[in-house]
GULO-647546 format. One record per residue: residue in one letter; x, y, z of N, C-alpha, C, O in turn. Coordinates in steps of 0.2 Angstrom, whole numbers, plus 5000, padded with zeros to 4 digits. Layout:
! residues N
aXYZXYZXYZXYZ...
***
This chain:
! residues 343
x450949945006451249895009452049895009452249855013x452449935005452949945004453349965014453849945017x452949995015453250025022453349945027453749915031x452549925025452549855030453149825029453349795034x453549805022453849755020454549775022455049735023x454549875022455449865025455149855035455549835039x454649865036454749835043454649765045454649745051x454649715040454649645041455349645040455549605045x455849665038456549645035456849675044457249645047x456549715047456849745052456549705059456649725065x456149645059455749625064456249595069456749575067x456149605075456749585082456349535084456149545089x456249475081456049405082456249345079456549375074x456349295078456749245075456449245068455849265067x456749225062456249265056456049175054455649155050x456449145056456349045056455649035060455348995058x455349075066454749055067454149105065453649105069x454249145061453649175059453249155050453549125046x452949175050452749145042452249225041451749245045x452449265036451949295033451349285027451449285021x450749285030450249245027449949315023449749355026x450049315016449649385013448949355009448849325004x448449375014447749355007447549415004447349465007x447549414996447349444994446849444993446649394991x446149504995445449494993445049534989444449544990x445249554983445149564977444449634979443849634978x444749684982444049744986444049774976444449764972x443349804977443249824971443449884969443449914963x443849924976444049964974444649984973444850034970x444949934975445849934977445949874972446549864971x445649834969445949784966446349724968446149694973x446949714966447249664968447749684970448049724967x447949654974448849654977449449614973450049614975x449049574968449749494968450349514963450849484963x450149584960450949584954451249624961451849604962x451049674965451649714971451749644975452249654978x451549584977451649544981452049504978452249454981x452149494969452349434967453149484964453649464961x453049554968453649574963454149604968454749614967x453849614977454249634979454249604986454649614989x453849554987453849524993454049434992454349404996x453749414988453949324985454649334984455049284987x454949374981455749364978456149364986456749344986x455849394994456349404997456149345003456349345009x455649315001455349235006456049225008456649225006x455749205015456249165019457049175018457349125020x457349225016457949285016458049335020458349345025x457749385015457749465018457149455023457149485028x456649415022456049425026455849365028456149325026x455449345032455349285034455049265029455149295024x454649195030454349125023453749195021453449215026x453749205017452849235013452649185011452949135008x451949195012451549135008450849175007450349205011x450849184998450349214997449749184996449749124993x449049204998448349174997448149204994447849254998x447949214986447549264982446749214981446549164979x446449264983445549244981445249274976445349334974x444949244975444149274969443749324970443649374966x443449304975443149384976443349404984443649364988x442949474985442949504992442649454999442049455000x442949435001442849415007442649435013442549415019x442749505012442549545018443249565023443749535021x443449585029443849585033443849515037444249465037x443349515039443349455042443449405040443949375042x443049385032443049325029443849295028444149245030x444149375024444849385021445249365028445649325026x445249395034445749375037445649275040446049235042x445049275038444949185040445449165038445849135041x445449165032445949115025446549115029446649065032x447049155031447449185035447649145041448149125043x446849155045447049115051447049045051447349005054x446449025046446448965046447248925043447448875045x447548955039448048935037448548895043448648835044x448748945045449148945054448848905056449248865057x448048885059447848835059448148765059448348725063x448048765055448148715050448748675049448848615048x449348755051449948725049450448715056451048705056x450048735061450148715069450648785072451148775076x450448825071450848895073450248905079449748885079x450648935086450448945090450049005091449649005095x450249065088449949165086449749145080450049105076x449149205079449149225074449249305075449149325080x449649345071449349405071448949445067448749395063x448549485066448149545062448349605061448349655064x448549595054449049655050448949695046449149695041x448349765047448149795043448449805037449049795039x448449825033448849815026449049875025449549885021x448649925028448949985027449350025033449250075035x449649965036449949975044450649935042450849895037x451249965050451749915049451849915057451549945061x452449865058452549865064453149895066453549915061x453449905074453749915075454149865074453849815074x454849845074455349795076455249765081455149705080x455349785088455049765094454349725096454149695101x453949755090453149755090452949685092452549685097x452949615089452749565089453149535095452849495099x453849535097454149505102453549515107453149475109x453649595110453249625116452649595115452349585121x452249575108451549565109451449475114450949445118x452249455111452149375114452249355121452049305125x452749415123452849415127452549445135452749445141x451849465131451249485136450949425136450849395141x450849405132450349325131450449275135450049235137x451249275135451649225137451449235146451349185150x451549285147451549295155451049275157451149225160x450349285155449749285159449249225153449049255148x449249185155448949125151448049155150447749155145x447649195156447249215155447049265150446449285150x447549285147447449345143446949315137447149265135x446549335134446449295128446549325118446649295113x446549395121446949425115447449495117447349525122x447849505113448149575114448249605110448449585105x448149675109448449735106448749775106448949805111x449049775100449649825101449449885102448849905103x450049935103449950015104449850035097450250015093x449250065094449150075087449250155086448750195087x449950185084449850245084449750285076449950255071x449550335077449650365067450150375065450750385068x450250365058450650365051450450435049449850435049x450750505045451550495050451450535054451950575055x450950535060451150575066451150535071450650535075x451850495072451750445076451850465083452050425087x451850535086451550545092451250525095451350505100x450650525092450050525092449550445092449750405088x449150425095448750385096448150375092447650425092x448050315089447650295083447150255087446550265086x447250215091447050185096447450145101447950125100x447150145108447750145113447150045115447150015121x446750025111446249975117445550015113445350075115x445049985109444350005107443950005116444049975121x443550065113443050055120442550055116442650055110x441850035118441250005118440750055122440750055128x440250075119439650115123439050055124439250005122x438450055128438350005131437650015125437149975126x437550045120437250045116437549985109437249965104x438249965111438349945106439049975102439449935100x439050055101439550065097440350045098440450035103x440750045095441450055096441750105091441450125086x442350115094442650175092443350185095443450155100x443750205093444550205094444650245103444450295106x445050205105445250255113445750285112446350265110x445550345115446350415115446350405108446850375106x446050425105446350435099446450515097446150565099x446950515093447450585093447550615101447650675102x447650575106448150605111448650575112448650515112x449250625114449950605114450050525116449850505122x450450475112450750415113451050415121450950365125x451450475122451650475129451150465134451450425137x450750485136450250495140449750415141449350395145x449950375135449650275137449950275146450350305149x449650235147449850195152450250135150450150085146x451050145154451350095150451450005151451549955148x451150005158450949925160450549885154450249925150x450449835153449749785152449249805154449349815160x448749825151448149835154447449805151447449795145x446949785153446349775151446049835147446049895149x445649815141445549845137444649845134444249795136x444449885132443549875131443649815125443349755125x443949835121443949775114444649795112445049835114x444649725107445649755104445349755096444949715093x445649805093445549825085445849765080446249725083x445649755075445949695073446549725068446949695065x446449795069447149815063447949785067448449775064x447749775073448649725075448349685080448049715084x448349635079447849595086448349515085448449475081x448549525092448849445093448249405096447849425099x448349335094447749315095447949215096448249185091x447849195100448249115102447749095096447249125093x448049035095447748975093447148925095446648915093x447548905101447148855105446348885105445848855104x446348965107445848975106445348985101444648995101x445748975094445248995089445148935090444548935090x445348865090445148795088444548795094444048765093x444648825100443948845103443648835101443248795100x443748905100442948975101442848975094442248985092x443248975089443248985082443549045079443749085083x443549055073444149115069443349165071442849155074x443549245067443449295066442549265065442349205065x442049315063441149295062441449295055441849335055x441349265050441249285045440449315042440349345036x439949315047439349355044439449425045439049455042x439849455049439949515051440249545044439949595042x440649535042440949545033441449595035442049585034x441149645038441849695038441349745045440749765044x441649755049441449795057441149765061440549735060x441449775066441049765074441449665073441149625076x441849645070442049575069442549565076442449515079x443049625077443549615080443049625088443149585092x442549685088442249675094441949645095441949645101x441549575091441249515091441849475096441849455102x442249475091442749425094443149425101443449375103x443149495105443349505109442949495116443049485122x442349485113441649475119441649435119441349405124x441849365112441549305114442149275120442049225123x442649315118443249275125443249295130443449255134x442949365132442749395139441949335141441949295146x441549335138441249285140441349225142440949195145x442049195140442249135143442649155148442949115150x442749225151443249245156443849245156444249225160x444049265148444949275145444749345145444149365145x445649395146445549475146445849485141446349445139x445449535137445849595131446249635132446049675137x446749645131447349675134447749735127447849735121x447949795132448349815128448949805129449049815135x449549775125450249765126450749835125451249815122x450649905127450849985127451549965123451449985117x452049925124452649925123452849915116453449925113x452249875111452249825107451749895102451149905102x452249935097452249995092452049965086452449935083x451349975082451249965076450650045073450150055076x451050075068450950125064450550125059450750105054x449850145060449350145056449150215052448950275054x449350195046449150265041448250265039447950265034x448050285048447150275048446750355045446750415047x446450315040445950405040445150375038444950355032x444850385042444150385043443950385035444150435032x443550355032443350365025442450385026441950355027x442350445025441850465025441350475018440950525018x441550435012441350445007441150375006440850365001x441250325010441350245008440450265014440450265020x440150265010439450255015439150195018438750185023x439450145012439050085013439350045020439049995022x439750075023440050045029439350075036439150035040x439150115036438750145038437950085043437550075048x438050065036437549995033437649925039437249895042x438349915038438549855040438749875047438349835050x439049915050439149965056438349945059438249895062x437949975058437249995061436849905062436549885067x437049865057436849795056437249755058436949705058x437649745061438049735065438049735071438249675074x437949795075438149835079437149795084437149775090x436849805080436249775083436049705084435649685088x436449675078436549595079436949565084436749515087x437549605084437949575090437449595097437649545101x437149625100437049655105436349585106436349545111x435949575103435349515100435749445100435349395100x436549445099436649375101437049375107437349325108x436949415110437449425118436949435126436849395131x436649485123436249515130435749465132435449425128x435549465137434849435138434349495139434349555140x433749455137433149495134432749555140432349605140x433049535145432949595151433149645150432949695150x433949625147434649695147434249715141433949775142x434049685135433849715129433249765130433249825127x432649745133432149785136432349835139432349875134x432649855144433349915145433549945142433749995142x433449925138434049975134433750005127433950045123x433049965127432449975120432350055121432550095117x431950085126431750155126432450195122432350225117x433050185125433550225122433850225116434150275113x433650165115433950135106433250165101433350175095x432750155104432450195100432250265098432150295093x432450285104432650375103433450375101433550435100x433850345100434450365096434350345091434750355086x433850295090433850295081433350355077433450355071x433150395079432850465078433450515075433550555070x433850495084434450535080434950535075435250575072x434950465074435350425068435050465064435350515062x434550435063433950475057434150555054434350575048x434150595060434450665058435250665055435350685050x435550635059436250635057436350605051436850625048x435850555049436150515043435950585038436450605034x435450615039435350655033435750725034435750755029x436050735038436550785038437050775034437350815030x437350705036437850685033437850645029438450625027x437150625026437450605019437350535017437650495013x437050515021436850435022436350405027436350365032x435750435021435150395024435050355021434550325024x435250345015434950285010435250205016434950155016x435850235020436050175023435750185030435950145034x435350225031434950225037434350185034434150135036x434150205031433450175029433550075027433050035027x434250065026434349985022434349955029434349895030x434449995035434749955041433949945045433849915050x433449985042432749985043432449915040432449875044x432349915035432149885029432249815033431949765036x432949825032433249745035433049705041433049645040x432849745047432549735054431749725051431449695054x431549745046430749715047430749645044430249615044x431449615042431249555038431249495044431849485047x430849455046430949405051431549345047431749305052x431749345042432049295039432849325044433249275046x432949415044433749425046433449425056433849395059x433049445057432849395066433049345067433449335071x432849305062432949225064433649215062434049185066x433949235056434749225055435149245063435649205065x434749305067435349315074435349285079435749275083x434549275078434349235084434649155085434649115090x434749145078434949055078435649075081435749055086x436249125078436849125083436649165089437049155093x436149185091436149215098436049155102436349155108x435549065100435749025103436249005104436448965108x436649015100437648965098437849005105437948975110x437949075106438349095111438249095117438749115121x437349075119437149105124437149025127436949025132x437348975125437548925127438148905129438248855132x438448935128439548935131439649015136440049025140x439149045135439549095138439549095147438949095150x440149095151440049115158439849155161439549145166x439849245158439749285162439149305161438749285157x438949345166438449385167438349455160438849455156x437649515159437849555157437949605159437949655156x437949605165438149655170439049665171439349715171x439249585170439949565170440249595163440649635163x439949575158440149585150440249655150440749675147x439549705152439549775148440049815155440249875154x440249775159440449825165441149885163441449925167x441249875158441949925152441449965147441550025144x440849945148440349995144440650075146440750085152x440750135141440650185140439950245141439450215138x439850285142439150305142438950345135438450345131x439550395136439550435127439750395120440050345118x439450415117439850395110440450445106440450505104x440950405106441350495103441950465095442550445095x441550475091441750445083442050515080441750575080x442750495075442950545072442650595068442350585063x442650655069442150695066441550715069441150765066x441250685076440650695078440650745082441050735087x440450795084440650865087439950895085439450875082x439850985090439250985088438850995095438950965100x438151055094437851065098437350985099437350955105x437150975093436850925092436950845096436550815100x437650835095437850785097438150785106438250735110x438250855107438250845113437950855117438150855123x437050865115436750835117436250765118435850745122x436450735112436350675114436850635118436650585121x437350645119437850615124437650635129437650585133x437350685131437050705140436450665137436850615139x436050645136435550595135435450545137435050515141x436150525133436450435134436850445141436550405145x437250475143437550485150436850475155436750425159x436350515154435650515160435550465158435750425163x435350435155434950355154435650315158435450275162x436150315157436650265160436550255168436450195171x436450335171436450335177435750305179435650275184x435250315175434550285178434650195176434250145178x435250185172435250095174435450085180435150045183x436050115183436450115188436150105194436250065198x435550175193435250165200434850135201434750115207x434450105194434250025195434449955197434149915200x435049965195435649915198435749885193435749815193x435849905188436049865181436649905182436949885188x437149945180437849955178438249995183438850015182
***
């Protein structure tokens, strides 16, 4: 956070209208943050840096939960943006002006992201705008291709990452903050569909630079768990039951491949808990009661919604005879929706 805090001191926005909200959520791995926040960021409130106002909690609240307390705060205290500040990210100086300044133009926008490039190879593209496969996944776009080669306009995006995400107000008092059942993955994609479903666009703002020191943790398995649980929950409160039939033949032959994959790499115990879980009618009914909450406000079609759908999956590390033949798999099954006249 040391990096985030000399790029708050350098922010090229009025420092009287921003407030930095830090909650702290006590991860069991990283512990707490409040003696580096009470020793290097409170001393420089509304000074060197704009107003800090820290939020230390009890336990892990998850990404989601953790960023609530946060938004609800702003909420609350009648600010107009919220931002989304990965903790292990900083912004550009420029970064937050360009993000409002995209917002400001196009009322229909409903969220924005910034350009998220790597720390320290800030050439380079960490995510340019998340895409979405129509099974479901998400995954970073252009990642590790040159930051030069974004398109520099505004553009519409598959989902926006929550690691820098501008996000209005008015609409959280809408549509409501971040899922807190999601706990951590697939939350920001959550939240990006449920605005596309009311016909607001996800946008990337190219001009608006924040520096993510991102590295895949591939030893933290249990994400794998909530990823996979996730990933099939959202799709059970969105689609209708025709799209889901559609898409059953395939999802069930990629869960085979899961299956291999998990035991290659080391994480089938978290292949098997995402099993386990789906036989319980108790976690059905938990999705299906939010599959009614969303399927009651939503305007679009799912033809409309998936029309940004991808047809590959392409995850850090995933490479491989193997895998590139299930991508031609999921590619041929795409084209047989197509010609069906679904996508």
């Amino acid at each position: 956070m040391e990096r985030a805090i000399e790029a708050w001191k350098k922010l090229d926005y009025p420092k009287e209208q921003v407030v930095i909200v830090v909650v702290d959520n006590q991860h069991k791995n990283y512990g707490s943050s409040a003696k580096f926040i009470q020793e290097k960021a409170l001393p420089l409130s509304g000074n060197v840096l704009p107003k800090v106002v820290f939020l230390p909690q009890e336990t892990n609240l998850g990404f989601a939960g953790g960023n609530n307390i946060g938004i609800n705060w702003a909420v609350q205290n009648g600010y107009d943006y919220v931002f989304l500040h990965n903790q292990d990210g900083f912004m550009a100086p420029e970064c937050l002006a360009k993000l409002v300044e995209a917002m400001e133009k196009d009322k229909t926008v409903g969220a924005a992201q910034a350009l998220i490039c790597l720390f320290p190879e800030i050439d380079l593209v960490n995510t340019s705008g998340n895409k979405y496969h129509y099974l479901g996944f998400g995954f970073c776009g252009d990642y590790r291709l040159p930051v030069i080669g974004v398109e520099k306009n505004a553009h519409a995006i598959g989902y926006a990452s929550g690691a820098a995400l501008l996000m209005r107000v008015d609409l959280i008092r809408a549509h409501g903050m971040l899922d807190a059942d999601f706990f951590a993955y697939h939350e920001d994609f959550e939240y990006s569909f449920r605005l596309k479903a009311q016909g607001y666009k996800i946008i990337l703002a190219p001009e608006a630079h924040f520096f993510h020191e991102y590295e895949f943790d591939k030893k933290n398995t249990t994400k794998y768990f909530l990823m996979e649980r996730n990933r099939i929950g959202m799709w059970l409160m969105y689609l209708d039951w025709s799209t889901l039939l559609l898409l059953a033949p395939i999802e069930i032959l990629l869960n085979f491949g899961l299956l291999f994959f998990s035991l290659k790499c080391g994480w089938i115990k978290e292949w098997a808990m995402v099993q386990v879980y789906w036989l319980k009618w108790s976690n059905w009914r938990f999705w299906l009661n939010k599959r009614v909450l969303t399927r009651k406000s939503r305007k679009l079609s799912d033809r409309d919604l998936l029309q940004d759908a991808v047809s590959a999956i392409e995850f850090e590390g995933m490479g491989g005879r193997f895998v590139r033949f299930g991508n031609y798999v999921l590619t041929q099954y795409a084209r047989l929706l197509k010609a069906l006249g679904f996508k």
